[in-house]
ZAMARGU-4260 file (C-alpha; in steps of 0.2 Angstrom, whole numbers, plus 5000, padded with zeros to 4 digits):
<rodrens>
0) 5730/5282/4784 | 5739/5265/4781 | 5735/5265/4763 | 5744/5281/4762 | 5759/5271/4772
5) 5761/5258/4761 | 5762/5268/4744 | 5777/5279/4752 | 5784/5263/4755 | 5783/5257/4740
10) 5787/5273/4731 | 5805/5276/4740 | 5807/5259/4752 | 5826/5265/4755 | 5822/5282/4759
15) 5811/5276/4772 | 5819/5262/4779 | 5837/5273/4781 | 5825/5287/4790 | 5815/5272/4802
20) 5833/5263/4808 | 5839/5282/4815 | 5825/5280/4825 | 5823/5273/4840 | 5818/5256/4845
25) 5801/5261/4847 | 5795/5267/4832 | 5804/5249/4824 | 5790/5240/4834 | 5777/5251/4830
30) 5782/5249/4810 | 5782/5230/4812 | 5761/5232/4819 | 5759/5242/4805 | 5765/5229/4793
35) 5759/5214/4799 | 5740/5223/4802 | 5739/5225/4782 | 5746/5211/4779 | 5730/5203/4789
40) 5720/5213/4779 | 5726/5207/4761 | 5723/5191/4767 | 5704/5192/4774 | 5701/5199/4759
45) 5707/5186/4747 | 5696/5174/4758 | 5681/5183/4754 | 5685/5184/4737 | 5687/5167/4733
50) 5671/5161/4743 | 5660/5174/4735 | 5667/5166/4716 | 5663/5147/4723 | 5644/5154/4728
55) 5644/5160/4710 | 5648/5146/4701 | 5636/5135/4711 | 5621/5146/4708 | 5624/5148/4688
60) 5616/5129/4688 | 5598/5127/4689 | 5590/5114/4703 | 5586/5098/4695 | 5567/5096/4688
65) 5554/5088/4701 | 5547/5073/4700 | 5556/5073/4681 | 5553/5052/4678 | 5533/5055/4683
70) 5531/5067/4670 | 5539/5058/4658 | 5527/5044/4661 | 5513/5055/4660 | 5519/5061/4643
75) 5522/5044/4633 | 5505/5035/4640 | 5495/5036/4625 | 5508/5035/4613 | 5499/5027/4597
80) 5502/5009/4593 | 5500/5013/4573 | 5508/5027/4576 | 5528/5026/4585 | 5536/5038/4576
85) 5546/5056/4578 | 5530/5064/4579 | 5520/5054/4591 | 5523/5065/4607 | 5510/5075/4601
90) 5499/5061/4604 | 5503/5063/4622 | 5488/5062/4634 | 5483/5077/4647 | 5475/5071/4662
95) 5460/5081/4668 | 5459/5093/4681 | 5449/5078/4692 | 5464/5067/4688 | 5478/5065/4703
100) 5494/5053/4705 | 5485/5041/4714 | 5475/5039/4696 | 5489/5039/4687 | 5495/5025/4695
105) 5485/5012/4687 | 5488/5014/4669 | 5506/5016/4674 | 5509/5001/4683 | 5501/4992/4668
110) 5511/5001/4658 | 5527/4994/4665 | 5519/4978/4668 | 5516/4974/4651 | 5533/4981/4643
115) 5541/4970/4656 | 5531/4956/4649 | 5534/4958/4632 | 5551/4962/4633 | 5546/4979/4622
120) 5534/4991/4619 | 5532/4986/4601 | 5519/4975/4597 | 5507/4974/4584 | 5491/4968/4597
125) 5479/4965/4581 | 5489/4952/4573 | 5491/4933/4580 | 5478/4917/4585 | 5468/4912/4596
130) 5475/4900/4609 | 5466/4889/4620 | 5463/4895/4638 | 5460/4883/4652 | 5455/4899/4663
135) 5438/4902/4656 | 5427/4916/4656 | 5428/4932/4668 | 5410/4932/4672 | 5395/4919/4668
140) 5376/4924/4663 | 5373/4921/4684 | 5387/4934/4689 | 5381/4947/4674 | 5365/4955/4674
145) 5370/4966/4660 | 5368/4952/4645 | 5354/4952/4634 | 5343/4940/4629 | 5350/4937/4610
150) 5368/4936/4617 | 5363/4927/4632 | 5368/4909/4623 | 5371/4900/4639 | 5352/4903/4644
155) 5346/4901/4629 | 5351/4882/4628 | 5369/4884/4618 | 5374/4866/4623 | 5392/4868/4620
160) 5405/4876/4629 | 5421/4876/4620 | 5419/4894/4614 | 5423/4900/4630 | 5439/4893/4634
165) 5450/4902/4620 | 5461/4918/4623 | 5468/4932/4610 | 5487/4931/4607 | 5494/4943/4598
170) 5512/4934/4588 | 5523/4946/4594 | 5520/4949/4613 | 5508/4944/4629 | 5490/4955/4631
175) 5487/4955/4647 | 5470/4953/4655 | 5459/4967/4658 | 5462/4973/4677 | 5446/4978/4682
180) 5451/4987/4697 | 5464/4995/4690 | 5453/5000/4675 | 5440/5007/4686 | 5454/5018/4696
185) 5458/5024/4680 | 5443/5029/4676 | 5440/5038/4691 | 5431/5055/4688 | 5430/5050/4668
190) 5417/5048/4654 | 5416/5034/4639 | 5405/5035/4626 | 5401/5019/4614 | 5396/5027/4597
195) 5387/5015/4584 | 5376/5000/4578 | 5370/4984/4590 | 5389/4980/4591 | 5394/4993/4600
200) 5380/4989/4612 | 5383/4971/4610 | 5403/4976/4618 | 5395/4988/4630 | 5387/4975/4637
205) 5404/4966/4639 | 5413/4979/4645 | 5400/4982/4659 | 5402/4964/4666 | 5419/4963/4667
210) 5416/4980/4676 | 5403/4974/4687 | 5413/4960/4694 | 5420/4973/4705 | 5409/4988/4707
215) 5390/4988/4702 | 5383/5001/4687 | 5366/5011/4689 | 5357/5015/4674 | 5354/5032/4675
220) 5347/5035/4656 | 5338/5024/4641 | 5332/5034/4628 | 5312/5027/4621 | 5317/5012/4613
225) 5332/5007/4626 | 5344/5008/4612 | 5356/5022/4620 | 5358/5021/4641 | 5370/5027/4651
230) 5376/5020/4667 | 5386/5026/4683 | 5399/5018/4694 | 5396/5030/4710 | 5412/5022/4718
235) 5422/5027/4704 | 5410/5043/4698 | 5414/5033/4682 | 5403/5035/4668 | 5401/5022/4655
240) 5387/5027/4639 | 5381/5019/4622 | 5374/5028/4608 | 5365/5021/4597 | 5369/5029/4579
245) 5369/5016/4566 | 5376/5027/4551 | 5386/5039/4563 | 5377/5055/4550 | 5361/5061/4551
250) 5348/5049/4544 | 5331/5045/4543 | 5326/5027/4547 | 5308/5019/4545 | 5312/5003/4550
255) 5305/4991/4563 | 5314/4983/4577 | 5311/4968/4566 | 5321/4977/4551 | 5305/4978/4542
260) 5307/4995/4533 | 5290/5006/4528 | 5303/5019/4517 | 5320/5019/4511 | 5331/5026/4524
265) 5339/5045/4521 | 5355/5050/4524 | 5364/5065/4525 | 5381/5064/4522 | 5387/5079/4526
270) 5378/5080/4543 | 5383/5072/4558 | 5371/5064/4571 | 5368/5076/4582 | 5360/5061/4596
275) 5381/5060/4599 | 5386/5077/4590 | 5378/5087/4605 | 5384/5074/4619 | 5402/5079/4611
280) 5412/5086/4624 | 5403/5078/4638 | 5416/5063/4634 | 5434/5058/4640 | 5436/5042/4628
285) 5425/5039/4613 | 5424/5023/4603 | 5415/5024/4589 | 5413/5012/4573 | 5399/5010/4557
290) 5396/4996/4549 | 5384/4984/4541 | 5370/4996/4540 | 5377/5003/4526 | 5371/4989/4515
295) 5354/4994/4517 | 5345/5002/4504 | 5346/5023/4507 | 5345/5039/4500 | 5358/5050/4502
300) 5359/5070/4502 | 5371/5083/4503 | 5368/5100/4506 | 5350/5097/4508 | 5348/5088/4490
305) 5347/5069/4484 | 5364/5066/4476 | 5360/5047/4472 | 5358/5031/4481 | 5362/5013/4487
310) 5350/4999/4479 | 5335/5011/4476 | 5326/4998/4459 | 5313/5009/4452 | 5320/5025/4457
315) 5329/5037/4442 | 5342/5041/4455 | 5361/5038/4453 | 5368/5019/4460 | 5382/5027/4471
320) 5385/5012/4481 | 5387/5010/4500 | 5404/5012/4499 | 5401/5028/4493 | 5389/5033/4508
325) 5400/5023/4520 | 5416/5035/4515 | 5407/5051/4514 | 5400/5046/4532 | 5417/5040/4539
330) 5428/5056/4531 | 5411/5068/4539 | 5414/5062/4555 | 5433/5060/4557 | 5432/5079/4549
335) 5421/5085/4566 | 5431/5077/4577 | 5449/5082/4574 | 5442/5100/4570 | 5431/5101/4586
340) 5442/5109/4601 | 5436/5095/4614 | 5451/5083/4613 | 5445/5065/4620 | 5453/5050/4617
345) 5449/5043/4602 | 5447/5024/4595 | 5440/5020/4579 | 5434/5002/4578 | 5436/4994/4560
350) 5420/4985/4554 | 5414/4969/4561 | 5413/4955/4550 | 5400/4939/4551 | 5401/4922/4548
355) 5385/4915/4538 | 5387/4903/4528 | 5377/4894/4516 | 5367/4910/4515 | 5362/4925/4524
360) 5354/4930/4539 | 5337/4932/4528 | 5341/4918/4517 | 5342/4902/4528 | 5364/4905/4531
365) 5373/4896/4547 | 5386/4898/4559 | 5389/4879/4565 | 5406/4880/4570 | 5413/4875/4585
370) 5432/4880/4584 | 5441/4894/4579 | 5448/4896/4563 | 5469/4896/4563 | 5477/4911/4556
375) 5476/4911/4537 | 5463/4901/4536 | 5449/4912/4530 | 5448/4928/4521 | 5438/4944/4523
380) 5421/4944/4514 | 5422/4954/4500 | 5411/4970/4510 | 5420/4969/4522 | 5436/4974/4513
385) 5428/4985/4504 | 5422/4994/4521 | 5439/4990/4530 | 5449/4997/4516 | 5436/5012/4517
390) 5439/5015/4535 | 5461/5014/4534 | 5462/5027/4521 | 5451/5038/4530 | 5458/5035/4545
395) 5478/5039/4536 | 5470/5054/4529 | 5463/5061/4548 | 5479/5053/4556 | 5488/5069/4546
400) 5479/5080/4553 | 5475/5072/4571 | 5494/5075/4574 | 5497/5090/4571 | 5483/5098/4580
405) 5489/5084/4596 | 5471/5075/4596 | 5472/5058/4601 | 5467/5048/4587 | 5468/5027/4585
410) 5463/5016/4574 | 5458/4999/4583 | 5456/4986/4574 | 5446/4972/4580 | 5441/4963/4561
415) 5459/4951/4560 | 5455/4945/4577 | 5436/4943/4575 | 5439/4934/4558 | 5446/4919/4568
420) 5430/4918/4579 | 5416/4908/4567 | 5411/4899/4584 | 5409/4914/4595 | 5391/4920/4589
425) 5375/4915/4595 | 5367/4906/4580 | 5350/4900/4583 | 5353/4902/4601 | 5348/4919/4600
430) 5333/4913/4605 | 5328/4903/4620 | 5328/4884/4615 | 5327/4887/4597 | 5323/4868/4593
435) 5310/4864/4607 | 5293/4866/4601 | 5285/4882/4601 | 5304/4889/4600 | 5314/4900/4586
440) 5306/4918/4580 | 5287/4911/4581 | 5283/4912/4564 | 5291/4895/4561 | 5306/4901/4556
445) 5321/4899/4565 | 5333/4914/4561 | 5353/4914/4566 | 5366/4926/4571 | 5381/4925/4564
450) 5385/4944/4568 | 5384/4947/4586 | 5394/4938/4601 | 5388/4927/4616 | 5392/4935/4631
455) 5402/4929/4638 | 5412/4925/4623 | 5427/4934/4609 | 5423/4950/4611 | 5429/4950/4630
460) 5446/4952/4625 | 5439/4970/4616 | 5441/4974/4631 | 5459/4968/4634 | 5465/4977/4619
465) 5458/4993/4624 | 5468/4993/4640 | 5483/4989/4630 | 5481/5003/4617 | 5477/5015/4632
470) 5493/5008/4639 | 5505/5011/4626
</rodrens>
């Protein structure tokens, strides 16, 4: 009724009007009601009008994202230190399920830490010197049960003590010290395998006392000859394991625990070891590295036939060489791990180099030193650039396809830093008091090692890099 007012009001407004002022003075009030009625209601509904466009335009935003900063931290923790390019988001690390914030917030911390400390979050960890440390070692051969006899070098007589007062310094930034605690908090609900010769064991070993400083390990496994154990944190349900697998392939060793051989040693190249191979996806982190067993004299076989050999006199079998076996090992394994659908953390340790000199281990070579070398001021034996340039092109040639499947794959090069460390190895103290009568290997002969580390000694700080690497 009052719409139909208004539209014969505005269709003839003087005909209406001349008819309402001949009327009497009540119908002129009752006009003005009607009037000022719609008026009211034109205006209600421009109120509501213009509210219902404000709720609009605040709903076509979407909520900011939660917790945006944690996630973002989550992403770039594993970013490779080879590797800082466009493409390295795909080396972002997932958590597993086990994993919660309170986990996170170790590495995290450190994270941001050590970026503070070295003003950026480029930095080269493998490059520098060796800087004197009035600190000393993290634990002694009385605080670590975990050492072994032949790196035990305080017990065994080693008289000086210089060795252990020395720190890695990388040239373009600080490396922090391991944080045990917030290492072990890391590794909550998480599984490390060691994958190799005697030095992995050898840095096993070290990683276990730096460990053990703050929560005991069980051993809960030791294969026959105690080569491959596997120990437990139960605080932590932490797992820490080494594997022994000297040539990372399938082979087949007659050899003594002496390194006396009764047969040449097979290899098959294109076979991985299934002592580790099977243990695969059991794993969170791997570190795995070959090495000097290469130089041994071996058979080698693909696809089931003898294709040649390393050093095999007397044989009518091709020379290949150990680089040859040392590649096709390398390139085998890299091959099942980036193509394997378990996705652990990945470091691949370059080879360790020794320090005899005037000889070798067999022929009467030492390791006197008592200092570190300075930076420059030795070069690599000529094997070991061999095997070091083996394991960079391999490891180029995997990285390719590591990142575009999003496997988390570094390369952890330890040899630069090792180089420097001539006094770091046990020598003749690889035995308890080597000089005293009735002492060396008791056949008269007093063999050295110039290959594995007093513990403590340099191979601590491993340890250190490792948490860097994880870290960045």
């Amino acid at each position: 009724m009052a719409n139909k007012v208004v539209m014969m009001m505005m269709n003839n407004p003087s005909s209406s009007f001349s008819s309402l002022s001949l009327s009497n003075h009540k119908h002129t009030l009752l006009l003005k009601l009607l009037i000022s009625f719609l008026l009211s209601g034109l205006a209600f509904r421009l109120i509501l009008s213009n509210y219902s466009i404000s709720i609009s335009s605040q709903t076509e935003h979407p909520p900011p994202p939660h917790n945006l900063d944690r996630d973002r931290d989550r992403d770039t923790l594993f970013r490779s230190v080879e590797t800082d390019h466009a493409l390295s988001h795909q080396l972002q690390y997932n958590f597993t399920d086990h994993t919660n914030d309170s986990d996170e917030a170790p590495l995290r911390d450190f994270q941001e830490n050590s970026n503070h400390e070295n003003g950026s979050s480029q930095c080269d960890i493998f490059v520098g010197k060796w800087v004197r440390d009035p600190s000393g070692p993290r634990y002694t051969n009385e605080t670590c049960r975990f050492i072994e006899p032949p790196q035990n070098c305080m017990r065994n007589g080693r008289p000086d003590s210089d060795y252990l007062y020395w720190r890695w310094s990388p040239r373009d930034c600080e490396l922090p010290t391991l944080d045990a605690p917030n290492f072990l908090n890391l590794m909550r609900h998480k599984s490390w395998a060691f994958i190799g010769d005697s030095i992995s064991r050898n840095h096993v070993q070290s990683l276990l006392c730096i460990l053990s400083q703050v929560e005991e390990a069980t051993e809960v496994y030791h294969d026959e000859e105690f080569k491959s154990k596997r120990w437990y944190f139960p605080g932590h349900n932490f797992t820490l394991s080494v594997i022994w697998s000297p040539y990372l392939v399938k082979a087949d060793v007659f050899e003594d625990n002496d390194g006396h051989s009764s047969a040449q040693t097979q290899i098959y190249l294109d076979t991985v070891d299934p002592i580790w191979s099977q243990q695969y996806t059991n794993f969170d982190y791997i570190i795995f590295a070959g090495g000097k067993w290469f130089l041994k004299t071996a058979i080698y076989y693909e696809n089931r036939t003898i294709v040649g050999c390393h050093y095999c006199p007397g044989r009518n079998l091709t020379e290949l060489g150990y680089d040859f076996g040392y590649r096709k090992a390398i390139r085998r394994v890299l091959d099942y791990m980036t193509k394997s659908s378990h996705k652990p953390l990945i470091l691949f340790r370059t080879t360790a180099p020794d320090h005899f000199e005037n000889g070798e281990w067999f022929s009467g070579g030492t390791c006197n030193r008592t200092e570190p070398f300075n930076e420059g001021e030795a070069g690599f034996k000529d094997v070991d650039t061999v095997m070091m340039n083996v394991e960079l092109e391999e490891f180029q040639r995997a990285e390719n396809v590591a990142l575009k499947k999003g496997i988390k794959l570094k390369l952890f090069d330890t040899s630069k830093a090792s180089l420097l460390r001539p006094d770091g190895h046990p020598g003749p103290y690889r035995n308890f008091q080597p000089f005293s009568e009735g002492g060396g290997d008791g056949d008269g002969k007093l063999i050295r090692d110039c290959l594995h580390w007093c513990l403590p000694g340099p191979i601590d700080y491993w340890n250190d890099l490792i948490m860097y690497a994880l870290s960045h």
